[in-house]
C-alpha positions in Angstrom: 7.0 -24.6 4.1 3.9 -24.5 6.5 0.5 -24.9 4.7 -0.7 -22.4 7.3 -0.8 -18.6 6.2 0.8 -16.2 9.2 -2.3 -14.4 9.1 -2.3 -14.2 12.7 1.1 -12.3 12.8 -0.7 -9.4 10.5 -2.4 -5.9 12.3 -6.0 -5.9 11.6 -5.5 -2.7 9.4 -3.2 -2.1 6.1 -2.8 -0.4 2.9 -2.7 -1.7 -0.4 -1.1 -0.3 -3.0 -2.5 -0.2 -6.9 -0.8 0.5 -10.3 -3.1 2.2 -12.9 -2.3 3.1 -16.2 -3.7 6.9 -17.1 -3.3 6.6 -20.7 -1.3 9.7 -21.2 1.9 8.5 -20.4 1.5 8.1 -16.7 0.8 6.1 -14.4 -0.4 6.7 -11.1 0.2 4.6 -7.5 -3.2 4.5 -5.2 -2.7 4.2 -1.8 -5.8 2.6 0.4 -6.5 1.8 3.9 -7.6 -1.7 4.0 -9.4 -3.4 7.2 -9.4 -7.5 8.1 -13.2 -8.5 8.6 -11.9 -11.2 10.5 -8.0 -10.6 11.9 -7.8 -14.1 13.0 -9.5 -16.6 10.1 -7.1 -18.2 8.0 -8.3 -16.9 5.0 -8.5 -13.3 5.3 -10.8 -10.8 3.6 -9.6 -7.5 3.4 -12.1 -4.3 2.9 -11.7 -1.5 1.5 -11.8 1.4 4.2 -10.4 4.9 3.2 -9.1 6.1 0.3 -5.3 7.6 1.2 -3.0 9.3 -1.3 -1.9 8.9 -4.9 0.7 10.1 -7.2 1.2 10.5 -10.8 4.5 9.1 -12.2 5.8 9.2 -16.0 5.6 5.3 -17.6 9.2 5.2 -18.5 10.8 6.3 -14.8 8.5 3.6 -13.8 8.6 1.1 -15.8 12.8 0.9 -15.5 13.3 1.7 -12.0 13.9 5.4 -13.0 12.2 7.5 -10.4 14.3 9.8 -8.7 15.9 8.5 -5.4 13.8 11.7 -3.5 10.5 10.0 -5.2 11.4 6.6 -4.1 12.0 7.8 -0.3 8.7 9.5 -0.4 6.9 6.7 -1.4 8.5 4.5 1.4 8.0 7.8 3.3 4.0 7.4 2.8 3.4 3.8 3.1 5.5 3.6 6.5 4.0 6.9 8.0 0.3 5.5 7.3 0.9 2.2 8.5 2.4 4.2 11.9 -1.0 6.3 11.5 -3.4 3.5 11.5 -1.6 2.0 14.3 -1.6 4.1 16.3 1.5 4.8 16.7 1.6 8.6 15.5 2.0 10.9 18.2 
């Protein structure tokens, strides 16, 4: 495997997604924009740029796999529809 990262095959925008633990039995998936201060370095720094969604999901469904097959398909739902939205590709 190459040494080099294929940082130059990324978009300079993104989303990242978080995991944090509410404390009452949920946990909640946090959706941010993230933008590349410098697309083409080799070692990328992303920024923080816009805060997007989040959702609240019971521990257990997530922790085996257990969320319903509509909540997966709207999470993939989310993530692909923002990345079309900060692309530009969104009519």
């Amino acid at each position: 495997m190459s040494q080099d990262t294929d940082s130059n095959h990324r978009a300079k925008e993104g989303i990242v997604i978080c995991l944090r633990d509410l404390g009452d039995g949920r946990s909640r998936l946090i959706f941010d924009d993230v933008v590349a201060d410098d697309p083409t370095a080799r070692d990328r720094i992303w920024r923080h740029k816009v805060f997007f969604t989040h959702n609240a999901y019971p521990n257990n469904a997530l922790d085996h796999m257990e969320l319903s097959d509509q909540q997966f398909q709207e999470i993939g739902e989310a993530v692909v529809a923002r990345l079309l939205a900060i692309n530009n590709r969104v009519k």
